[in-house]
N, C-alpha and C positions, 0 to 999 in steps of 0.2 A: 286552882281551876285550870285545867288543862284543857285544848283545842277549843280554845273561844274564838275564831277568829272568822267563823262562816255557820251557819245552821243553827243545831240544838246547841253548841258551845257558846255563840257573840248570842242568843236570845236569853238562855239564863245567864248567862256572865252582863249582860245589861239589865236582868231585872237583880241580881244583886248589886249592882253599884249603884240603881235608879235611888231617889228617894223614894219613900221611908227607910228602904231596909240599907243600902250608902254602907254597905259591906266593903273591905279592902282588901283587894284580891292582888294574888301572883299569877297574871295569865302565862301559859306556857306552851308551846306549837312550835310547828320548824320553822315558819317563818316571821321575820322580825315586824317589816311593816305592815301588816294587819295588827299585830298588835300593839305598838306605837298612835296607829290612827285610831284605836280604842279608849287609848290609854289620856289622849290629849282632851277628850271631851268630858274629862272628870278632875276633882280635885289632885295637884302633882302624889300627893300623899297618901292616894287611893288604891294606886293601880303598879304595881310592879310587873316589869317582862322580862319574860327568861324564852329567851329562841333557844331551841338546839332540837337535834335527832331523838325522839323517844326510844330510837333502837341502844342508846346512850345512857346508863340504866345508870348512872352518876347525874345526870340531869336530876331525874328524884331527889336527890339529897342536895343538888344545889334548889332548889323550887323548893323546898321545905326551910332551909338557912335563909335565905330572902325572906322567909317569911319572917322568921322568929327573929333574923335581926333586924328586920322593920318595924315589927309590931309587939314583941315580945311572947309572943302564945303564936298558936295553931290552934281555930275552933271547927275547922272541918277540911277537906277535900273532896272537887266532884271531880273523878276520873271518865270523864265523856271521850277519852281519842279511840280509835278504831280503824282498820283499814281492812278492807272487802277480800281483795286478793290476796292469794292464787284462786282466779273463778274458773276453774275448769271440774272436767269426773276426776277422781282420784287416782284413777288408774291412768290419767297424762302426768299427774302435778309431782313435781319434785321435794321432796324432805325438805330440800334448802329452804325451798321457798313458803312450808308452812312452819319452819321455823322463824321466818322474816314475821313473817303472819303472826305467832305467835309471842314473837319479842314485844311487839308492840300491841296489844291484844290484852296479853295474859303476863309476861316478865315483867314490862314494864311498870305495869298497875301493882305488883308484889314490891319493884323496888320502888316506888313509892309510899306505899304501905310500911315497910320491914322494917324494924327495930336495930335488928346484927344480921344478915344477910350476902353470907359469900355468894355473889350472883353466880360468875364464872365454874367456880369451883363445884356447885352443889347443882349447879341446871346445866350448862355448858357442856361442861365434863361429863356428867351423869348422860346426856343424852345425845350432845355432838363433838362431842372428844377435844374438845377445847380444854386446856390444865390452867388456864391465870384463873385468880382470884384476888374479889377487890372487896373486901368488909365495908359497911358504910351504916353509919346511922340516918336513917331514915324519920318517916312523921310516928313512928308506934309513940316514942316516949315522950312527943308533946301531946297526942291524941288523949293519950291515959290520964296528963297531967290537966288536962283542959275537960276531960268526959266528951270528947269531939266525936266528928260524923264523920262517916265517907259514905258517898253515892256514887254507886257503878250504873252506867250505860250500861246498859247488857243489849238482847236484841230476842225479837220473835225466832226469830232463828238458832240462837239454842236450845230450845224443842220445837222445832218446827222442821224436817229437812223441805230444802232447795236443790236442785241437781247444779253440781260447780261451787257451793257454799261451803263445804264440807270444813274448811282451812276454818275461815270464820265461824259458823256454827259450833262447833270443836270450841272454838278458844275462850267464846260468849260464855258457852256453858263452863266453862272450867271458871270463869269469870266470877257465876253464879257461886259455884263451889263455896269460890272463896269469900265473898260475901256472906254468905251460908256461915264458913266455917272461924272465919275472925272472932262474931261475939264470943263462942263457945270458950276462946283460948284469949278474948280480950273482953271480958263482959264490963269493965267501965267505957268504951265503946261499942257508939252504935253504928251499925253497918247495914245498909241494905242496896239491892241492884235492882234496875226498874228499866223492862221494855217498853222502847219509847213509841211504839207501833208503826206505821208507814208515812213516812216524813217525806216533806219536800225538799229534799238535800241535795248537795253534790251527790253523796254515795247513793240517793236515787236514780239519778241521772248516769251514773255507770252502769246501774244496773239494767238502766234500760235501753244505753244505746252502746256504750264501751263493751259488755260481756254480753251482749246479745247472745251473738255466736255461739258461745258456750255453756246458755242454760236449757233446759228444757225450752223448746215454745211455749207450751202451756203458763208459762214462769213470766217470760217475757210478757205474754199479752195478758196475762193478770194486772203485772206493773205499771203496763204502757195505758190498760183500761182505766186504773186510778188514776194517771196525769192525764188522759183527755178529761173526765168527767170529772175532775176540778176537785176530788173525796182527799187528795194527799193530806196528812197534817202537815198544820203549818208549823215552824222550830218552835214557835212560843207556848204553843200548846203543851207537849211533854214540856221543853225547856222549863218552864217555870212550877212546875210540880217538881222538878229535881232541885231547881233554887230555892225552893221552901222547905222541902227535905233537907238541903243544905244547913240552914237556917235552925229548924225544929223538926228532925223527927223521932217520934216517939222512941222511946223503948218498946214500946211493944210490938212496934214492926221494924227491929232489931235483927237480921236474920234474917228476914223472907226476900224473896225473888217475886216482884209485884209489876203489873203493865199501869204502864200511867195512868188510866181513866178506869182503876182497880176503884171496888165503892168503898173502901177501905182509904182509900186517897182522895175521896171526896173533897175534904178541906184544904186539901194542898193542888187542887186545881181553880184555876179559873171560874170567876160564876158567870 
């Protein structure tokens, strides 16, 4: 479980540890004490942390070994980290920077994923003329050997455009892609990505007052109109449709790109 530590991450990362479901997780974020102050209100044997940079695509393979030599298996992963920026039109925003965007978005949820995975070599090189190359096993071959899940965060905004989105919108849908595209080339895993609709987040709160500036107005006072009139979702809302996806989702929605309160996910929401 990665970026548990504020929003959609610490509300399903608390409804897997709560009882009944007393799940043992590897939370993983950049920073260490939120996750410690998570960690201390559950049994010692529960809760593994792993702080470090998601731009750090060797993080993946250490958050996957914590697990296994904790626990012996991998029965899932929910990939929820994400970050907003570069919000500007495209025609200001720098390559560099929807690479940043994209390291952590879209590379890093791959090296998480990937079985043998020259990060450097095959994305770097291929697209920003970086030549190292770092091989890594990843969670494929515990996934395969357990029939495991993974749940992507995705976002309304990979088919929806935003003016200033364009970095993130981009990276979500590529996101999808690959959720999409796993069962087909992994069919003993299941995989699916779920827009978790308009949350009361930090990443709300950038959106409404950090990039003001930079989106349409029309953008702005959509967002700013759902935090007065009280409509935001709260994290627990999606969060815990993605915790029970974690848990049990079918095979038959294996592959789909679903919004949390999809009537297809009736039983993995809230009554």
């Amino acid at each position: 479980m990665d970026a548990p530590q504020t929003g959609i991450g610490l509300a399903l990362s608390t409804f897997l540890l709560q009882k009944p479901q007393s799940a043992k997780l590897v939370v993983v974020a950049r920073s260490k004490q939120p996750l410690e102050e998570l960690a201390t209100q559950y049994p010692a044997d529960q809760v593994q942390v792993l702080a470090g940079d998601l731009n750090d695509f060797s993080l993946a393979k250490k958050a996957v070994d914590l697990a296994v030599s904790k626990w012996g298996k991998l029965d899932g992963m929910v990939l929820n980290h994400g970050v907003l920026g570069p919000v500007d039109r495209i025609a200001n925003n720098d390559p560099q920077d929807w690479r940043s965007c994209f390291d952590v978005n879209l590379f890093s949820s791959i090296a998480f994923v990937s079985g043998r995975f020259a990060f450097h070599s095959i994305l770097c090189e291929t697209f920003f003329g970086a030549d190292t190359s770092v091989k890594v096993t990843a969670a494929l071959p515990h996934l395969r050997e357990s029939k495991g899940r993974i749940v992507f965060t995705s976002s309304g905004a990979a088919s929806k455009h935003f003016t200033g989105w364009g970095a993130y919108g981009c990276s979500k849908a590529a996101v999808e892609h690959l959720a999409m595209e796993l069962p087909v080339e992994e069919p003993d895993i299941i995989a699916v990505s779920v827009k978790p609709g308009v949350v009361d987040t930090e990443m709300m709160r950038q959106v409404r007052i950090d990039h003001a500036s930079t989106q349409d107005a029309k953008d702005v006072e959509l967002f700013n109109n759902l935090h007065k009139k009280g409509v935001l979702l709260q994290p627990h809302q999606p969060g815990n449709v993605l915790a029970r996806l974690a848990l049990g989702c079918p095979q038959e929605l294996s592959g789909k790109n679903l919004t949390w309160d999809d009537e297809c996910l009736k039983d993995f929401q809230d009554s």
